[in-house]
C-alpha positions as CSV (number, residue, x, y, z in Angstrom):
1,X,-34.8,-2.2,1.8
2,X,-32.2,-3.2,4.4
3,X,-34.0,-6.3,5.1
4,X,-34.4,-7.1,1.3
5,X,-31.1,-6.8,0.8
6,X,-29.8,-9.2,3.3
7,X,-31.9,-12.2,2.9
8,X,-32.5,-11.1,-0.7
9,X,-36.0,-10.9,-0.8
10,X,-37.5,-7.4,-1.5
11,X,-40.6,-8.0,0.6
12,X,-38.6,-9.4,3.6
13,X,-39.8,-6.9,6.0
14,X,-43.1,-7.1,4.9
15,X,-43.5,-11.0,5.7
16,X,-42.4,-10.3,9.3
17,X,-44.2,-10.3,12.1
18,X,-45.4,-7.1,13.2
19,X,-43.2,-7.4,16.9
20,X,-40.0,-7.7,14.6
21,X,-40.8,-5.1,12.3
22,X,-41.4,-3.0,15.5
23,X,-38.3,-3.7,17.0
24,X,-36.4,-3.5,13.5
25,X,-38.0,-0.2,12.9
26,X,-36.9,1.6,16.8
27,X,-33.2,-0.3,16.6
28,X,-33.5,2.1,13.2
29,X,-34.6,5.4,14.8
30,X,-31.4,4.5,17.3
31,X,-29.2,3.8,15.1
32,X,-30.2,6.9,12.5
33,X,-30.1,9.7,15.6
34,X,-27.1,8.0,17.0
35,X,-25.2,8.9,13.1
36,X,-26.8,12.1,12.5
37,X,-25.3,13.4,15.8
38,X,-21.9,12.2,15.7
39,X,-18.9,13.8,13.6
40,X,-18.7,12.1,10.4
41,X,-16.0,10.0,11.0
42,X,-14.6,7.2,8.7
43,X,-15.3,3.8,10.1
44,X,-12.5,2.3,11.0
45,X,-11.4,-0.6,9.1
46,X,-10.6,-4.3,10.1
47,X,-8.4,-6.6,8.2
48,X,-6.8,-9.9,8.7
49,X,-3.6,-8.6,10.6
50,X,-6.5,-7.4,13.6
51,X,-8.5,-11.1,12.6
52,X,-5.5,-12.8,13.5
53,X,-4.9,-11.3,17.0
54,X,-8.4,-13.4,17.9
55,X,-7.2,-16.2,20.0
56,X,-10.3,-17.5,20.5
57,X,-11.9,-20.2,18.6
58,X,-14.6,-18.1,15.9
59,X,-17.8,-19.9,14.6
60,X,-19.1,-18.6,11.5
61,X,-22.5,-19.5,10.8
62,X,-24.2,-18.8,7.2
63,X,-27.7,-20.0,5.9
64,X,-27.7,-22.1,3.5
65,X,-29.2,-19.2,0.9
66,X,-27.3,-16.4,2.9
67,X,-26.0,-14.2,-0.3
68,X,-22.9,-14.4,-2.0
69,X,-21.4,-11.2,-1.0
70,X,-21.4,-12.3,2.4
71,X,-20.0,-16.0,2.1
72,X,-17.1,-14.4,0.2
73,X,-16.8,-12.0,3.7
74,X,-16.5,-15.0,5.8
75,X,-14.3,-17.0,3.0
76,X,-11.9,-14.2,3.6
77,X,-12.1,-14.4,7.8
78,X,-12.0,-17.9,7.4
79,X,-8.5,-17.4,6.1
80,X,-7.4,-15.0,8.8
81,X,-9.3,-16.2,11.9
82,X,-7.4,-19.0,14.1
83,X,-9.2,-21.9,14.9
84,X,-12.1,-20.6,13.1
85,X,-14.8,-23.0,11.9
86,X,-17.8,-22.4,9.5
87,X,-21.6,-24.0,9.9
88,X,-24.3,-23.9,7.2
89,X,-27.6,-23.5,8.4
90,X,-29.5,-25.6,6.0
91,X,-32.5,-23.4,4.1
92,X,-32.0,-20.2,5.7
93,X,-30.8,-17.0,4.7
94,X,-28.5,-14.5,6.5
95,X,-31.3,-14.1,8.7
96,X,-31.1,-17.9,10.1
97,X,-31.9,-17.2,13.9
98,X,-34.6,-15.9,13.0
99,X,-36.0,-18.5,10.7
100,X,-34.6,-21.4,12.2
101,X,-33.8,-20.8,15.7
102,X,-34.1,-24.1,17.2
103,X,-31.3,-25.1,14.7
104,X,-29.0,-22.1,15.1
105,X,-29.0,-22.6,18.7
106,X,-28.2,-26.1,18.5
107,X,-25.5,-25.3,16.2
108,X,-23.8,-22.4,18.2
109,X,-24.4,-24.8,21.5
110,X,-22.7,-27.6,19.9
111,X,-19.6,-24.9,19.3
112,X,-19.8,-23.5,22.5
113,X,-19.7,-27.0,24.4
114,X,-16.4,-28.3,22.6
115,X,-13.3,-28.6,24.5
116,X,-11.3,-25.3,24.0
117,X,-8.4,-25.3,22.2
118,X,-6.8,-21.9,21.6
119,X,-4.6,-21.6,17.9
């Protein structure tokens, strides 16, 4: 269902390959035991006052389908990041390393190699 809901296909996991759903399935098990024996605590939030403090130049990268509830997260720490820059991923979905990794490296290298310039 997690998967379905971020790339918003309902059979998402089932179109992976079986190595992913492996790995998507243990990081699950993990991530379950580590809740379940931990006091419930509430998470603790993070708004634009603690975006700003980022003095680092911030790359947000979407797919080009990524879903709207997302893109209006990163509108919002578009507005609150310095120096933060957005890159669409054309085609893809939230899940664009996977499905286009070639072009989501390029994209992040191309960030990574600009001159620095903190805000």
């Amino acid at each position: 269902m997690l998967a379905g809901g971020i790339v918003g296909k309902t059979d998402a996991f089932d179109q992976m390959p079986p190595h992913r759903q492996s790995q998507i399935l243990e990081n699950m098990q993990v991530e379950m035991k580590a809740q379940l024996s931990s006091p419930q605590k509430p998470e603790p939030s993070f708004g634009c006052e603690d975006a700003r403090r980022v003095k680092l130049p911030t790359l947000l990268v979407e797919g080009e389908r990524t879903l709207p509830l997302i893109v209006s997260m990163d509108d919002a720490l578009l507005g609150c990041l310095p120096g933060s820059k957005r890159q669409i991923l054309p085609g893809a979905t939230h899940a664009l390393q996977l499905e286009n990794p070639g072009k989501f490296n390029e994209i992040l290298l191309s960030f990574l190699s600009r001159p620095r310039h903190t805000p």
